[in-house]
N, C-alpha and C positions, 0 to 999 in steps of 0.2 A: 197359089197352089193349094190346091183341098186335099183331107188326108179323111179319110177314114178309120174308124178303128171300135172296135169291139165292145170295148171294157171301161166304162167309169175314171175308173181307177185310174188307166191309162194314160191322161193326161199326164197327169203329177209324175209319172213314169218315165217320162219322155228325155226331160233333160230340157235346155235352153236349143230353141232351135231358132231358125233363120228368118227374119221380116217376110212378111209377104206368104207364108205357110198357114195354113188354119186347119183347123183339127178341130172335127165334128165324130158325134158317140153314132154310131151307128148298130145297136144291137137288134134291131129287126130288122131282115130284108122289106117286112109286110108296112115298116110304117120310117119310112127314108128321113133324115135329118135336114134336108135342103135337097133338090133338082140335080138329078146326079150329073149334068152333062161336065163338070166341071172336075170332077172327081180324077185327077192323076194318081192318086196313091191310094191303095186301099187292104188294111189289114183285115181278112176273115175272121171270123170267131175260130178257138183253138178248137179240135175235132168238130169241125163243122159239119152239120145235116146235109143229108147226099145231095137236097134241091141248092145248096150254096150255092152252087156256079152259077145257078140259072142268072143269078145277077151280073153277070158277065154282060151279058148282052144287052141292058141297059146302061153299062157305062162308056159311050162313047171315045172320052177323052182319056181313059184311063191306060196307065202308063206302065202299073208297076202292082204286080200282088204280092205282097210279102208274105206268106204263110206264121204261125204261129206253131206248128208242128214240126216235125224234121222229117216227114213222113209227104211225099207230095203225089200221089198217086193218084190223089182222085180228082187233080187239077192238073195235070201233067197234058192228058190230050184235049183239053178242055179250053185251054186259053187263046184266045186270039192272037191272028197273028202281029208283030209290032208291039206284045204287051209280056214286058221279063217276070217272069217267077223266081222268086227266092225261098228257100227255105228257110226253117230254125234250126238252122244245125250249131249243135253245140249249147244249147238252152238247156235242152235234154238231156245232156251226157251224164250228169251228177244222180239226177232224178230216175233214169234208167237205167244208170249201173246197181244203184241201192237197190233198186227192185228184183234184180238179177239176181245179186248177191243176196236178197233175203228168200227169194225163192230155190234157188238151191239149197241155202243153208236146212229153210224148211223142210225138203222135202227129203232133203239126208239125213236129218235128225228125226224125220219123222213127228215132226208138228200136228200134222192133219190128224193122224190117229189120235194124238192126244189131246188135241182141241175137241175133238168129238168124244172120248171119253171123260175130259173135264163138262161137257156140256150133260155126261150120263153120270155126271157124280162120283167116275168108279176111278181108282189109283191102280193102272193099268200099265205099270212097270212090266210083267212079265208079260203084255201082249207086244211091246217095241223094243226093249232093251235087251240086245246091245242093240244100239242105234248104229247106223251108217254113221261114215263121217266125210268129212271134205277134205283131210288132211290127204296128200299122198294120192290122189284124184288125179287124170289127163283132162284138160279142157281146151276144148276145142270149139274157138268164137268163129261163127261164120257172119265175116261183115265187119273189117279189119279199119273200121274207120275211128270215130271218135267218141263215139258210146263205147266203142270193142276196147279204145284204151282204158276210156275210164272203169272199166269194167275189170280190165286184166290188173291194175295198181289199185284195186281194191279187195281184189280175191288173194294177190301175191303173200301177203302176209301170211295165209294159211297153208303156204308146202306143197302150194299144187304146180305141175308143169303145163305146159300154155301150146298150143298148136292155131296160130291168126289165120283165118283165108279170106280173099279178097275178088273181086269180079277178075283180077289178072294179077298172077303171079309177081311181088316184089320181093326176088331173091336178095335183094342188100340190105331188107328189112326184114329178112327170116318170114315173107308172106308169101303160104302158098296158092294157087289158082283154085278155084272153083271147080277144074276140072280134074282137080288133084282127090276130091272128095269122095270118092271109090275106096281107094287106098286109105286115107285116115280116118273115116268113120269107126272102122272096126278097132282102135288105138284111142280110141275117146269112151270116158266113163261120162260125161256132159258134155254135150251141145246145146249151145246159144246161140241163138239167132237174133242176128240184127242188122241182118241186109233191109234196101229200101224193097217195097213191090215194084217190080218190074216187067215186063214180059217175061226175061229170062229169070226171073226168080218167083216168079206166079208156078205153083207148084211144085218147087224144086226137093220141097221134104215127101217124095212119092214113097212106095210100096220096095224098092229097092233101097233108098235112100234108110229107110227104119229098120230092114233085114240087115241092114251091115254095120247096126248098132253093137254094141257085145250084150247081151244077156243082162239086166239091172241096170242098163245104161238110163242116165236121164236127158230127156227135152227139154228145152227151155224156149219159148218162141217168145220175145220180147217186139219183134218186128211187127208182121202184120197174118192177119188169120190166112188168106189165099196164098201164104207163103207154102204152107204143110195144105195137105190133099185132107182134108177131112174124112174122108170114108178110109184112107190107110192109118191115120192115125186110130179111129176107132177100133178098126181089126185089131193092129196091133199093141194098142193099152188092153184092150178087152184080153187080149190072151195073158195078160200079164206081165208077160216080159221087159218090157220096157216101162221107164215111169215120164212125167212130165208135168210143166209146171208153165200156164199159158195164160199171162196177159191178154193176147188174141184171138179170137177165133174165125170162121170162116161156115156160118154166119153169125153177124156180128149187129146186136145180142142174139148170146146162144138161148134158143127155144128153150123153155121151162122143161121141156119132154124128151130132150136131146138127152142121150145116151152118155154123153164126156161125164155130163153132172155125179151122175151114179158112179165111177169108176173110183175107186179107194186111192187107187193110183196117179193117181190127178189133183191138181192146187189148183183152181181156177179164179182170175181177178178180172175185174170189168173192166180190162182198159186201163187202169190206171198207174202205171209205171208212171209218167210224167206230170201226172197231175198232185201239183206236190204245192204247199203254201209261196214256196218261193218261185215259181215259175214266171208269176205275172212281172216282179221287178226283172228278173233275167230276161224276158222273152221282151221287153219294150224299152231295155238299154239299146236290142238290136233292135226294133225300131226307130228307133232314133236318132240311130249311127247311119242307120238307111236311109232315114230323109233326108238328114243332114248332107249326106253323100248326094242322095238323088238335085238335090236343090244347088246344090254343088256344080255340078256336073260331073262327077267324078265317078268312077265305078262302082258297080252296087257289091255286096260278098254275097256268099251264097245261091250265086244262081244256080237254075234249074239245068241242064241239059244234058237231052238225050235221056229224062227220066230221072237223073242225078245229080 
């Protein structure tokens, strides 16, 4: 059984696994480690370049993509049929709740202003203070999964109340439906996003969705950039009213000449919520535990279906 995988490092990562398993470095699609026809198992590189897949279709025998991301959208209608996808789900939780949680903090306290006036030398107390705060805040996670907890037991400390919503309503888990979000948007000081991309969530932060914000309300898009409509969010940061703080974009990278860049109202990072020192030992425990399973014969976790 052949494995593929990524990263170097990876090996040592893995853990003790089973006779008969080999495990080959696979970091360029352009220069292959041995004759793929053999290849059952195969880890991508973590955010992988959009031509990734095209290696699909060179591996014949291949059984199993584990993804390294918790994000699987760009592999979702792409795989053949007879071959299971799994996510990372759960790798990420830690790494993108911390990101969550310092992107609001910053942009409540109003960080940005004062990182660009420390870069102008000047003690610019009376252009921010009083600062926002987080205390006393409604939030509301859209995408009620396992980043959304690590996310909700890491803000709890600071006195905020919590509103979770999920693809369908879990009433005995205080979770309401997606198509509850009319009604509770206008009751939220932040929204956080961290639905996967999906049909039904490809667009879902539209021109309605931002009007029923309250006035100073903050964004948060930690998911994926075609989650929010890019031309409503520009409208409505450009007017002011609203602020935001976006890991993602939609295009993704954002143009050097793009408009978000300019907006005072705006935090913007490349991506990198999950890309955290500890990612590679958490992300190739589940590897490991995959093979292991896979070699097994036993069930894989994480699979893919229906886009989740």
């Amino acid at each position: 059984m052949k494995v593929w995988i990524p990263h170097r490092a990876g090996h040592a990562l893995l853990g003790e696994l089973p006779p008969g398993v080999t495990v080959e470095l696979m970091e360029d699609p352009a220069r292959l480690p041995s004759p793929p026809a053999d290849v059952r198992f195969w880890v991508p590189p973590f955010l992988a370049k959009p031509g990734a897949t095209a290696l699909l279709a060179e591996l014949p025998d291949l059984e199993v993509v584990q993804l390294l991301s918790a994000g699987a959208d760009a592999w979702v209608s792409r795989i053949p049929d007879g071959v299971t996808l799994c996510d990372a789900r759960g790798v990420h939780d830690s790494a993108t709740a911390e990101w969550a949680a310092a992107a609001i903090l910053s942009q409540l306290r109003g960080f940005g202003p004062l990182a660009r006036a420390q870069a102008r030398r000047e003690w610019a107390y009376d252009e921010v203070a009083p600062t926002d705060e987080l205390a006393g805040k409604r939030v509301l996670i859209v995408g009620a999964g396992s980043i959304g907890a690590a996310l909700q037991a890491r803000l709890a400390p600071f006195e905020v109340t919590f509103t979770l919503v999920a693809r369908t309503a879990r009433p005995a888990e205080g979770v309401h439906g997606v198509d509850e979000l009319p009604s509770l948007l206008p009751e939220a000081d932040v929204v956080v996003l961290l639905v996967p991309l999906t049909e039904q969530t490809r667009g879902l932060v539209d021109e309605k969705f931002l009007a029923a914000m309250p006035d100073g309300a903050l964004l948060v898009n930690a998911a994926r950039g075609p989650v929010a409509r890019t031309s409503a969010l520009v409208a409505e940061l450009t007017s002011g009213r609203l602020r935001a703080a976006l890991d993602v974009t939609d295009p993704e990278p954002l143009p050097a000449d793009h408009p978000l860049w300019e907006l005072p109202n705006v935090l913007l990072t490349p991506h990198v919520a999950g890309s955290v020192r500890g990612l590679l030992p958490r992300a190739y425990r589940l590897v490991g535990e995959q093979v292991r399973r896979f070699a097994a014969g036993e069930p894989l976790v994480n699979r893919v279906v229906d886009g989740y």
